[in-house]
PLY file of the C-alpha trace (Angstrom):
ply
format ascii 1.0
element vertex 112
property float x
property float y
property float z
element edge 111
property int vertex1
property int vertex2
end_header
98.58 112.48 84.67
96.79 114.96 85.90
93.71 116.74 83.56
95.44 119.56 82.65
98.37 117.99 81.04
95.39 115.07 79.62
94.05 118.14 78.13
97.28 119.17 76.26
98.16 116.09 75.37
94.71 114.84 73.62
95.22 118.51 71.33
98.72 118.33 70.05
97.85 114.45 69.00
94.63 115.77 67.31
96.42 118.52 65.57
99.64 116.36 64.47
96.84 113.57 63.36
95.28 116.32 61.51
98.77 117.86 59.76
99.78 114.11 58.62
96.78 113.72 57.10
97.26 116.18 53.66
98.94 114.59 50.85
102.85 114.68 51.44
102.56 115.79 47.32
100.24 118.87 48.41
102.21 122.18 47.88
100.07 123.22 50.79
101.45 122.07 54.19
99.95 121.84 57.85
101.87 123.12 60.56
101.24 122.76 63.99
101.76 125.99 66.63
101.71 124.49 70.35
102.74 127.73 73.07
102.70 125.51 75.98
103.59 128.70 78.19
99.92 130.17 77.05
98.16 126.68 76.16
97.00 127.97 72.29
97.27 125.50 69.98
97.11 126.07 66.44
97.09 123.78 62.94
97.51 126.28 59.95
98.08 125.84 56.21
101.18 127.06 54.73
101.85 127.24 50.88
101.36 127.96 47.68
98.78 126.97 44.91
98.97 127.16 41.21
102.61 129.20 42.31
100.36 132.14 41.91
98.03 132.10 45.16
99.72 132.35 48.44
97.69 130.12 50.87
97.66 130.86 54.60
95.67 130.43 56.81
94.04 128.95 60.45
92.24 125.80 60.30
92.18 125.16 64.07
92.92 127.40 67.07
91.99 125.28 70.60
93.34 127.29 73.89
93.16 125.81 77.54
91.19 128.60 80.03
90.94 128.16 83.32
91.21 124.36 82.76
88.70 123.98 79.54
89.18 123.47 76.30
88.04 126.65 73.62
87.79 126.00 70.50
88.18 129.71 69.19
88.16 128.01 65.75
87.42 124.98 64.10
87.28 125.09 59.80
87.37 121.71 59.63
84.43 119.15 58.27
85.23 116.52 61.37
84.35 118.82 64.51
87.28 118.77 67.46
85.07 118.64 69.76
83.17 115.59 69.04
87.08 114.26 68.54
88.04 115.06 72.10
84.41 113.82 73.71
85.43 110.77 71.89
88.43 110.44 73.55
86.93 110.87 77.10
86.66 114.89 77.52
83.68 115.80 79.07
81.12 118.23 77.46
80.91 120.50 80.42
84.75 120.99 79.83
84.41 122.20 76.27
83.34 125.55 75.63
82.81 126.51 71.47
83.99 130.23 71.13
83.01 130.46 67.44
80.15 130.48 69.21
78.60 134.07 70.31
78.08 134.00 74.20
74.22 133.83 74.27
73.93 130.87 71.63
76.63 128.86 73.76
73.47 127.64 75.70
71.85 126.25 73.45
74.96 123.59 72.56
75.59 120.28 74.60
78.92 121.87 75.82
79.97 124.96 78.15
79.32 128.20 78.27
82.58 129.38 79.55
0 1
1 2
2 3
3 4
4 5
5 6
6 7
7 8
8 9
9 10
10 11
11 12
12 13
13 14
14 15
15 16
16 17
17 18
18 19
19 20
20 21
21 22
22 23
23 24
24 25
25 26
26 27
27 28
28 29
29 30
30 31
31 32
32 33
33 34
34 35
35 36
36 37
37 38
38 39
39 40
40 41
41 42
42 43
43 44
44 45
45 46
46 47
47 48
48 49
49 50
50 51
51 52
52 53
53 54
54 55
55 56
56 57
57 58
58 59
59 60
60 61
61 62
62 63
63 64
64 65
65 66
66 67
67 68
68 69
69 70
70 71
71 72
72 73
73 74
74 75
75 76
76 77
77 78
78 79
79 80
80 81
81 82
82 83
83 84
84 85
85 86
86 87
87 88
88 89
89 90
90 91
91 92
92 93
93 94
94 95
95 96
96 97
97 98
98 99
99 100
100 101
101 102
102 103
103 104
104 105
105 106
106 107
107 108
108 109
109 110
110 111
């Protein structure tokens, strides 16, 4: 497998590990959004709380550019990044856009 499709692969199990992780009970749902044309991959919430508050929202965006990994977003307490280093993804190859350009080098990953 080459590291592209490694890449891919690593996110959508992070993000469906992430969606099966809230309470089949929760009114709120995670939904995973994989555009494997554009390599964005999303996890969002989806539902309703209290029947009165709508609840949308993104939790996780992570696109592949130019063969690294961007987190645009990450709202979650347990970092995707550290997640994918875990699993074997260099630092070098992951670049934190929530990040503004000129604080990216001060991080242990890339730039971009």
């Amino acid at each position: 497998m080459d590291k592209l499709d490694w890449y891919r692969q690593l996110i959508r199990e992070s993000l469906m590990e992430r969606a099966k992780s809230r309470s089949p009970n929760d009114p709120v749902k995670s939904e995973t959004v994989f555009d494997r044309e554009s390599d964005r991959y999303q996890l969002v919430s989806v539902g309703w709380k209290d029947s009165n508050t709508r609840i949308y929202g993104c939790v996780l965006h992570v696109d592949i550019i130019d063969g690294k990994i961007w987190v645009q977003h990450d709202g979650t307490e347990d970092a995707i990044a550290e997640q994918l280093v875990a699993k074997g993804v260099p630092k070098q190859d992951i670049v934190l856009a929530y990040h503004a350009p000129y604080l990216r080098q001060y991080t242990e990953y890339a730039v971009g």
